[in-house]
C-alpha positions in Angstrom: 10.5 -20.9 18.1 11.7 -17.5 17.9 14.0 -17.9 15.1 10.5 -19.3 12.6 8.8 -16.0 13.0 7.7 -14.3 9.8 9.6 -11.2 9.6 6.5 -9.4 8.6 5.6 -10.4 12.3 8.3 -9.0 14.1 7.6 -6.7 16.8 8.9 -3.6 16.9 10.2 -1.2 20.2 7.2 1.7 20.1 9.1 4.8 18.7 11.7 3.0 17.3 11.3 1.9 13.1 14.5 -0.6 12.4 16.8 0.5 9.4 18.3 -1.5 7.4 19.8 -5.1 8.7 20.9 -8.5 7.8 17.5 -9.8 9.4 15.0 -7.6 8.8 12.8 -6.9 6.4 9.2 -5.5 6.2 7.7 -8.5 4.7 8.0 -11.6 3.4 10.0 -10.5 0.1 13.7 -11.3 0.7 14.5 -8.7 -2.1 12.7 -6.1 -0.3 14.9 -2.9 -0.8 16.0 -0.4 1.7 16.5 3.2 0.6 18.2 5.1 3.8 17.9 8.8 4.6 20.6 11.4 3.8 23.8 11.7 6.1 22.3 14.3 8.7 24.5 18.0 8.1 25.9 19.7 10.9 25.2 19.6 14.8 22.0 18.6 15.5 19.3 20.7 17.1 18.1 20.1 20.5 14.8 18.5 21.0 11.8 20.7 21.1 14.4 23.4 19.3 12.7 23.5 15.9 9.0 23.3 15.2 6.7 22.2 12.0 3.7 22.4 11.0 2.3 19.6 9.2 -0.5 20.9 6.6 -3.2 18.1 6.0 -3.7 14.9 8.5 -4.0 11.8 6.2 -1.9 9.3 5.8 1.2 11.6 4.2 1.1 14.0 6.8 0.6 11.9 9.6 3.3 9.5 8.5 5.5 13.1 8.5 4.5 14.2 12.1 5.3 10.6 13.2 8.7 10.5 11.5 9.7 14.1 12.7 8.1 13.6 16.4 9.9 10.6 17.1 13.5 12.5 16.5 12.0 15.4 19.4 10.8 17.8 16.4 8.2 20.1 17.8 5.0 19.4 15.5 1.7 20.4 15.4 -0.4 19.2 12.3 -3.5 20.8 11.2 -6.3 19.1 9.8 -9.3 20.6 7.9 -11.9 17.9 8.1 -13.2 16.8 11.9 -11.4 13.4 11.8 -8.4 12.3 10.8 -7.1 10.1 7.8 -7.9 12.6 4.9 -8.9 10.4 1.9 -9.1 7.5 3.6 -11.0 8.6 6.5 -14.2 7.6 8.2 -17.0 9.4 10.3 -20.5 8.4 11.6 -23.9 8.2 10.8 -27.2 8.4 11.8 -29.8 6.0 9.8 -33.2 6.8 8.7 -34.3 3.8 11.1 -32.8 5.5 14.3 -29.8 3.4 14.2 -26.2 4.5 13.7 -23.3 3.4 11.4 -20.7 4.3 9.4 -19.4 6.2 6.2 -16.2 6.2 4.7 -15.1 7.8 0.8 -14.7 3.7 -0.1 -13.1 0.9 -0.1 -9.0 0.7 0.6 -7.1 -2.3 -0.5 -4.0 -2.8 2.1 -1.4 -4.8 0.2 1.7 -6.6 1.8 3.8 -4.4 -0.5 3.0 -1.5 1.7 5.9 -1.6 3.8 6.1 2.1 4.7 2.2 2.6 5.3 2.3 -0.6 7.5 5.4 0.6 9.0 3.2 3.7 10.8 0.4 0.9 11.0 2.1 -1.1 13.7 3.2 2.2 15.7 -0.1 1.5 17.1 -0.8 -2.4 16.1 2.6 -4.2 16.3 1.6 -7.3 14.9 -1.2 -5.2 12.4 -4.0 -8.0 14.0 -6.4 -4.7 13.1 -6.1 -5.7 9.8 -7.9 -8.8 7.9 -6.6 -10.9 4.8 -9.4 -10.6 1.8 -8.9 -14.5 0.2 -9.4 -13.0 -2.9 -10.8 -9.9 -5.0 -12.6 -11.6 -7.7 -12.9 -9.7 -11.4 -16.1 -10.9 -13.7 -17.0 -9.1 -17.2 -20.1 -8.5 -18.4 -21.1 -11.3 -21.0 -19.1 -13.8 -19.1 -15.2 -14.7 -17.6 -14.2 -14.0 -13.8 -10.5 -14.1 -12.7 -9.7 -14.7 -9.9 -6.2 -13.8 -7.7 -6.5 -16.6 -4.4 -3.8 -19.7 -5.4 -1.9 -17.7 -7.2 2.1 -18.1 -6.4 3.4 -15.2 -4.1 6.6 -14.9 -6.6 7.9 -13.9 -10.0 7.6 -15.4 -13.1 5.7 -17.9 -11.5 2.8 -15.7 -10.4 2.1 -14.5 -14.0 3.0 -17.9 -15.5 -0.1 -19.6 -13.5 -2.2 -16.3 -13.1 -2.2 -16.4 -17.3 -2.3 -20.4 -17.3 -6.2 -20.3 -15.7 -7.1 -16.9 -16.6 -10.1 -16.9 -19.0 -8.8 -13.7 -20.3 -5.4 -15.4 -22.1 -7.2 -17.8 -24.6 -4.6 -19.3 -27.3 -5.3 -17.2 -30.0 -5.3 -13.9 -28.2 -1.8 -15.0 -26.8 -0.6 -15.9 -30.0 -0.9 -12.1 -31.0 0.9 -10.8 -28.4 4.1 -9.0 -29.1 6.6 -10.6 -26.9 9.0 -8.4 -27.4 6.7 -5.8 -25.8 5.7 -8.1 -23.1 9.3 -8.9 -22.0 9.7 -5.3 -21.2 7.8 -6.0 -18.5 10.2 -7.5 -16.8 13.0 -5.7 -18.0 12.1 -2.8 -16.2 14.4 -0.2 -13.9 13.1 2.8 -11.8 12.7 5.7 -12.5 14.5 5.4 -15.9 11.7 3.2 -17.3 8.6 5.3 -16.4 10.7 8.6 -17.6 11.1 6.6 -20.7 7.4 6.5 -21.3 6.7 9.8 -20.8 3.9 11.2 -23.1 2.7 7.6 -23.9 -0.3 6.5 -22.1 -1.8 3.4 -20.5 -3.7 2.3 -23.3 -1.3 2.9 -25.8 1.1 0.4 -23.8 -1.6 -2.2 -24.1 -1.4 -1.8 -27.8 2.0 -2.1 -27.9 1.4 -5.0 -26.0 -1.2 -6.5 -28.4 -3.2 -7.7 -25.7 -5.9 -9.6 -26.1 -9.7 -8.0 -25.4 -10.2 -9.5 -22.6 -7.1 -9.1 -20.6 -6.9 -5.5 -21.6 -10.2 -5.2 -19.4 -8.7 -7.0 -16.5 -5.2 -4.7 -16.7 -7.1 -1.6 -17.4 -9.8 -2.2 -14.3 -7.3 -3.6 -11.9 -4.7 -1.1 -12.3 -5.5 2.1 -14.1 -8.9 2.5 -12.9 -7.4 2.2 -9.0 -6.4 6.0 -10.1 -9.7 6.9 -10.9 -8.2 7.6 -14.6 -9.3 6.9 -18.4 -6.7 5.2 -19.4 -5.9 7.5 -22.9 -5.1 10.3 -20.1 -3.5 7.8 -17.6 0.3 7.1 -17.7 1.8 4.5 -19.7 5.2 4.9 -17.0 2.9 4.4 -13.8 1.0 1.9 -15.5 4.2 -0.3 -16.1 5.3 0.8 -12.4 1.9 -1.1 -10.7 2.4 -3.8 -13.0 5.6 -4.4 -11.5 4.8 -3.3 -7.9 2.0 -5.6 -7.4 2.4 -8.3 -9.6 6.0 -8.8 -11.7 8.6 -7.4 -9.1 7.1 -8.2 -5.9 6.3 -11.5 -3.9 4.3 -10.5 -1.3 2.1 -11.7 -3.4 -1.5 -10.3 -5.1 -3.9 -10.5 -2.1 -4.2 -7.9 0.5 -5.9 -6.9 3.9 -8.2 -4.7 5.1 -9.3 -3.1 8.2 -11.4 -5.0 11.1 -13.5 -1.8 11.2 -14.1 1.5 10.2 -10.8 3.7 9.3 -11.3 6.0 12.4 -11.4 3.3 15.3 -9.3 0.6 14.1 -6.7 3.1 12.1 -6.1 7.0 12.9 -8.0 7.0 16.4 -5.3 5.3 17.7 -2.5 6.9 15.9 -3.7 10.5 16.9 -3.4 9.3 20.2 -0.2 7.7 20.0 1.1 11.4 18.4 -0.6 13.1 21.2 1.6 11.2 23.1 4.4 11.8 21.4 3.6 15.7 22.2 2.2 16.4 18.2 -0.4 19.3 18.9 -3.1 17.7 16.3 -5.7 20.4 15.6 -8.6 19.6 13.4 -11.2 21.7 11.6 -8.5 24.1 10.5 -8.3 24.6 6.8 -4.6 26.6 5.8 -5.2 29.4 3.9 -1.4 30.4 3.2 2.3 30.0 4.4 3.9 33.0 4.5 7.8 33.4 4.7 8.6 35.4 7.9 11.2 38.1 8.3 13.6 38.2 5.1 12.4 34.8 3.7 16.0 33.1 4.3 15.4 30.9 6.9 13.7 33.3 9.8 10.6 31.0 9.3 6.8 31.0 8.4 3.4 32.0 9.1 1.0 29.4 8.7 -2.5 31.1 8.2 -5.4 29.3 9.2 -9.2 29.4 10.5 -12.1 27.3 10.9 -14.4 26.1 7.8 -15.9 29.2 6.1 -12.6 31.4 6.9 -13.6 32.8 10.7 -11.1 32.4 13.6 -7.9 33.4 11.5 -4.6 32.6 13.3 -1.2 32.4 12.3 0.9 29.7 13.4 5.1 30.4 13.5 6.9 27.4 12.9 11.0 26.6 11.2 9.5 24.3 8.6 6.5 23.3 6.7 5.2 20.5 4.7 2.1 20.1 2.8 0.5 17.2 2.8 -2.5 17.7 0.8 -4.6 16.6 -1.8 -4.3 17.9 -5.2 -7.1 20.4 -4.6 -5.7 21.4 -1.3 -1.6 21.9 -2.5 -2.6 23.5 -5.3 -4.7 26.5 -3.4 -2.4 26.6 -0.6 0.6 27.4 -2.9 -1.7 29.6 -5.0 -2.3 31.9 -2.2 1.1 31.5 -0.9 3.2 34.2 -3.8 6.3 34.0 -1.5 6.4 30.3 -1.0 9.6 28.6 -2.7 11.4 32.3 -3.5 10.8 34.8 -5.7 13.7 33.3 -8.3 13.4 31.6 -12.0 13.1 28.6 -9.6 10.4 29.5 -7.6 8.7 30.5 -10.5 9.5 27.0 -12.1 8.2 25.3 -8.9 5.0 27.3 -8.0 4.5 26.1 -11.6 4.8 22.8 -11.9 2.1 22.3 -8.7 -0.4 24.7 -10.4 0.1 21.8 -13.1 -0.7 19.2 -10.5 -4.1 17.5 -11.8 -6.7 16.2 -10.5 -8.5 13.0 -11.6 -12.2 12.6 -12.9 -14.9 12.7 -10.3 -15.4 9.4 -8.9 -18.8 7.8 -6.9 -19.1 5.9 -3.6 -22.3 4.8 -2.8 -23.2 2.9 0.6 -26.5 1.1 0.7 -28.3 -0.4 4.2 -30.1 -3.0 2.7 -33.3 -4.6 4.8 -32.3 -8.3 3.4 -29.0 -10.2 2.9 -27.0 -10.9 -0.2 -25.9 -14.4 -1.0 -23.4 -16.0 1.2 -21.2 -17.0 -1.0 -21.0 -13.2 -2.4 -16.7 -12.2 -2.5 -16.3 -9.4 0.2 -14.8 -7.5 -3.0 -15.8 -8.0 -6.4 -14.4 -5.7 -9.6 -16.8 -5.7 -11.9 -15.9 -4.6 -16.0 -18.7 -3.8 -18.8 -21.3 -3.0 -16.2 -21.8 0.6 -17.2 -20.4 3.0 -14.4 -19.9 0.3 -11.9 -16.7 -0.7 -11.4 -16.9 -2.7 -7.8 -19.0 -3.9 -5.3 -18.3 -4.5 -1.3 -20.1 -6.2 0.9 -19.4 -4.6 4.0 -20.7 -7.0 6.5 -18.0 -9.6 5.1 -15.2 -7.1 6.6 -15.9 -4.4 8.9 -17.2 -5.1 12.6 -19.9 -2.1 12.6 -21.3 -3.8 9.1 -21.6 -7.3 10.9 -23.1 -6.0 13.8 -25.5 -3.9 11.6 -25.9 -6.8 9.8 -27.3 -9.1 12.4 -29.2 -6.8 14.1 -31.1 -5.8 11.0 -31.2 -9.2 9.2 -29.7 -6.7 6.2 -26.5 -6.0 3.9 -24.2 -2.6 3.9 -23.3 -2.9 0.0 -21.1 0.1 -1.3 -21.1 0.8 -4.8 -17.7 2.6 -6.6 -18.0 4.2 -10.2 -14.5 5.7 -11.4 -13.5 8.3 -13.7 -17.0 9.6 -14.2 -17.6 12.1 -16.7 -18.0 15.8 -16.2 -21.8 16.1 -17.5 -22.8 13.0 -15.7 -26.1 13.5 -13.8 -26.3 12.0 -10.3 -30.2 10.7 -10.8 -28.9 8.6 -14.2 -25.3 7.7 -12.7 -27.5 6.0 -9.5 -30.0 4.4 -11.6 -27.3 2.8 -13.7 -25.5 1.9 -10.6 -28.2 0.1 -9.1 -29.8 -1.8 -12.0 -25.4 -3.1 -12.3 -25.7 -4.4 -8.9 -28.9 -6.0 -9.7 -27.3 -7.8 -12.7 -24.0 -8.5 -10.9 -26.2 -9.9 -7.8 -29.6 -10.2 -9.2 -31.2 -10.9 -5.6 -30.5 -7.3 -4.5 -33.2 -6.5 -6.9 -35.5 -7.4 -4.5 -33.9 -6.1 -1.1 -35.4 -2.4 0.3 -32.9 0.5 0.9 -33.3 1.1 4.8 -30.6 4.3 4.2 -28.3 5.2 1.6 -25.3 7.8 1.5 -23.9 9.2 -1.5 -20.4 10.9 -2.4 -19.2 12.8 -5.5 -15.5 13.7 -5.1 -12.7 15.1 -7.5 -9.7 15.4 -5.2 -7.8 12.6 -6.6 -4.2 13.1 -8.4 -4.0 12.4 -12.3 -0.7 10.9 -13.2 -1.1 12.1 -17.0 0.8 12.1 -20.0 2.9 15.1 -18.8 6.8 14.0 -17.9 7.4 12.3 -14.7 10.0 15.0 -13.8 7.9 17.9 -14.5 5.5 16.8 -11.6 6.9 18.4 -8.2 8.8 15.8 -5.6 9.3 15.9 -2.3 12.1 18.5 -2.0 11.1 22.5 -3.2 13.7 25.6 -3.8 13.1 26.3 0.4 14.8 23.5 2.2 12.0 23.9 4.8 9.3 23.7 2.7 8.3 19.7 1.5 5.8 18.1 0.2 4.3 14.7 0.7 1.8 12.5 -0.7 -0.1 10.5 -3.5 0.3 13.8 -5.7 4.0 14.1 -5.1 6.6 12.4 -7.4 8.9 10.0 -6.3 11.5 7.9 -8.0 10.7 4.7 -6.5 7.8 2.0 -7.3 5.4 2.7 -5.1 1.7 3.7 -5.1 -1.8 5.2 -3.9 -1.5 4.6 -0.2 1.9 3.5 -0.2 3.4 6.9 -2.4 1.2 8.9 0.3 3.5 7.2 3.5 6.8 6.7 1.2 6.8 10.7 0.8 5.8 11.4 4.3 8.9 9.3 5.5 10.6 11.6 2.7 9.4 14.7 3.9 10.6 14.1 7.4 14.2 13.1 6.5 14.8 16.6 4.4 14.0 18.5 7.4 15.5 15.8 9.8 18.8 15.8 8.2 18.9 19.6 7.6 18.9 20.0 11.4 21.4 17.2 11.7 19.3 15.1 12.9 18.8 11.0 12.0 16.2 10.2 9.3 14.6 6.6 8.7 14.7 5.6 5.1 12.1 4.2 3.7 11.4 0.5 2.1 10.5 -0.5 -1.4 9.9 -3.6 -3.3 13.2 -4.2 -6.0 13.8 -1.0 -8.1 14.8 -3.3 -11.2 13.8 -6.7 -13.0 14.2 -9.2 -10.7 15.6 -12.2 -13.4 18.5 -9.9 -13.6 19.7 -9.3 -17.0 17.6 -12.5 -18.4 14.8 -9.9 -19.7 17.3 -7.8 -21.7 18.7 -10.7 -23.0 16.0 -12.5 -24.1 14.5 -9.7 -25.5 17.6 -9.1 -28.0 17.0 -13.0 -29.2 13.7 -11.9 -30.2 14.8 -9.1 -32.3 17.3 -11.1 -34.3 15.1 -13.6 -34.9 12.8 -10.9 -36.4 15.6 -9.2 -38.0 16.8 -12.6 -39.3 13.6 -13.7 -40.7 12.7 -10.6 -42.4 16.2 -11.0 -44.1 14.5 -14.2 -45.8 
């Protein structure tokens, strides 16, 4: 019976992530591809010998202090907020009614292509049973059509062939006009070269190449470029092309995806701090970093990591042999600001101080949770994505996921709803973005209309990255002109196709393996799904036919 286990089930030794193999591989994708660290350079250091500080304590930077920790690095991360998880953290509240609950800055989709995020996951949670499957994440458009991702095939071509088959949003007319030799570069696709080639060109302008139909340029624009908060005339045509093939055309781990049992802090980074602490990582929260300072003569004597408590009292300095910054746009962009000496005082420090000032941060997005004192339908989707609905681009209903929700729930005889609204413009006002919010859920579920709002809690954020129109190579990687300076997460560039979440744990795994290696010390590698078209050459190929059939028949 031991031989039929999923290989996404596999348990792993605590401490010990499995490289590359005949047998294993992080999911269910037999293509899965394994990228492994660099050779380690000279002797390595003893354990405990070097220390790190590890700027910022969501999922990039506590993917890094797992990854260096594990080899005996010294590492002690430091975390502004109270709670761990940065972005995707959670905390708790108190209701107006005296009861108590939960808040969070939205909804996270987990997919089964997120080998490296899963891979700190089971550190904690072996077998991930912490997480749940969603059966689907419906998509409905104002006026009329809903799509819908549950029975679709796990693997390419046959996953678009069906999911465009029973879409509403590929009638026979509108697929008629679509260029095909456009569409086959889809699948003809190789990474990095392909999103380097579309530098400048942005996601909407690849739909036009496209010639996609209306409707289907909705449910490509509000699946994928909206998931970066991100009008899609400033949004990257490259990274568009890169989530198309991540999640749908080069993967088959298929389109649905998991989420967790309960609230981010208990079911996720509660037990990871733990397991760190265990590990000897000195986790220190409600520290904000004001500046790393190169110590001694800057060549390799170490830093000075300046922090202090919220409002800028209690100022230390923390002296460590390597650094990485694992912030959000925001964040890596003051640090290094206040930071002159950071990266060396050369043409290419100069180049790379500017290329993070360049870093940018997406439009301000909206999550709004409501405690409702009635229940929505049963039959409501635990997810919806709604497009055409004003400002409101999905809906949760939490009780359908997270235990503290249910409990809530059946206490109360209510609904937690959360409300998301993306990319929202600068001169928005909060009292109008609400009320056009709220009278969206009433149309999208018209018997919330007349449900009471017990409590309600409202966030307005705009510390999300922009992948723009600038080149993908201008946007600072991993690596930076101090070999013990490295970045990690969403904000940081790397060459393979990964996203969101996943690019936050990919370049923590990164991060660790410069410094790792530096000290001569084993890295992990990290996993991806295939860099290139998974037909082979049969894209390339087929795409040339088209073009001398178009060359031919113009000839006519």
């Amino acid at each position: 019976m031991a031989g039929r286990r999923r290989p996404h089930r596999r348990r792993e030794r605590p401490g010990v992530r499995p490289f590359s193999s005949r047998t294993f591989r992080p999911g269910l994708d037999p293509r899965a591809e394994y990228h492994p660290p660099p050779a380690p350079v000279g002797s390595p250091v003893a354990p405990g010998e070097r220390h790190v500080a590890v700027v910022g304590g969501g999922i990039a930077g506590l993917t890094a202090a797992l990854a260096l920790a594990e080899r005996g690095v010294r590492v002690t991360v430091l975390e502004r907020e109270g709670r761990l998880g940065g972005r995707v953290r959670s905390w708790p509240v108190d209701l107006a009614d005296g009861s108590s609950s939960h808040m969070s800055r939205g909804f996270h989709a987990f997919f089964r292509q997120y080998y490296n995020l899963r891979t700190v996951l089971r550190r904690t949670d072996p077998t991930l049973e912490r997480l749940r499957p969603l059966e689907d994440y419906p998509l409905v458009r104002a006026g009329g059509g809903r799509d819908s991702f549950a029975g679709v095939p796990r693997t390419p071509p046959w996953n678009l062939a069906v999911f465009v088959a029973r879409s509403p949003s590929f009638d026979a007319a509108g697929l008629a006009g679509v260029d095909v030799d456009a569409a086959l570069g889809l699948l003809d696709v190789r990474f990095p070269e392909t999103v380097e080639a579309l530098d400048g060109v942005s996601a909407a302008e690849v739909l036009d190449r496209l010639r996609f139909p209306e409707q289907a340029r909705h449910l490509a624009l509000e699946v994928f470029a909206r998931s970066f908060f991100a009008d899609p005339r400033e949004f990257s045509g490259g990274e568009l092309l890169a989530m198309f093939h991540t999640y749908f055309l080069g993967s088959s781990e298929g389109l649905l995806f998991d989420v967790p049992r309960d609230d981010y802090d208990t079911t996720l980074w509660a037990p990871l701090g733990r397991y760190l602490a265990g590990l000897g990582v000195d986790v220190v929260t409600g520290r904000e970093v004001g500046s790393v300072e190169p110590s001694g003569d800057g060549t390799g004597d170490g830093f000075v990591v300046r922090h202090s408590t919220a409002g800028g009292g209690d100022d230390a300095g923390l002296v460590v042999d390597g650094v990485v910054l694992a912030l959000d746009p925001v964040g890596l962009r003051g640090v290094v600001g206040r930071s002159p000496g950071l990266g060396g005082d050369d043409a290419a420090g100069d180049a790379w101080r500017a290329s993070v000032a360049g870093v940018r941060s997406a439009p301000r997005f909206a999550v709004w949770r409501l405690w409702l004192d009635g229940r929505v339908r049963p039959d409501r989707a635990p997810f919806l994505g709604t497009s055409g609905y004003g400002p409101l681009d999905n809906v949760s209903v939490m009780e359908r996921f997270e235990d503290h929700a249910t409990a809530w729930s059946g206490e109360h005889d209510g609904s937690v709803v959360e409300l998301h609204a993306y990319a929202v413009p600068d001169d928005a006002d909060e009292e109008s973005l609400r009320a056009s919010m709220l009278a969206a859920l009433h149309e999208v579920y018209p018997e919330t209309a007349a449900l009471g709002v017990v409590h309600d809690e409202w966030l307005l954020e705009a510390d999300c990255v922009l992948v723009g129109l600038e080149p993908h190579r201008s946007r600072p990687g991993v690596t930076t002109p101090d070999p013990w300076v490295v970045l990690a997460g969403d904000a940081v560039r790397t060459d393979l196709p990964v996203a969101l979440m996943e690019r936050a744990a990919t370049t923590g795994w990164t991060a660790a393996d410069a410094l790792l290696t530096s000290w001569g010390l084993p890295g992990h590698g990290v996993w991806s799904v295939p860099t290139s078209s998974r037909m082979g050459r049969a894209p390339a190929l087929a795409r040339r036919g088209v073009r001398a059939l178009r060359s031919a028949t113009a000839r006519r």
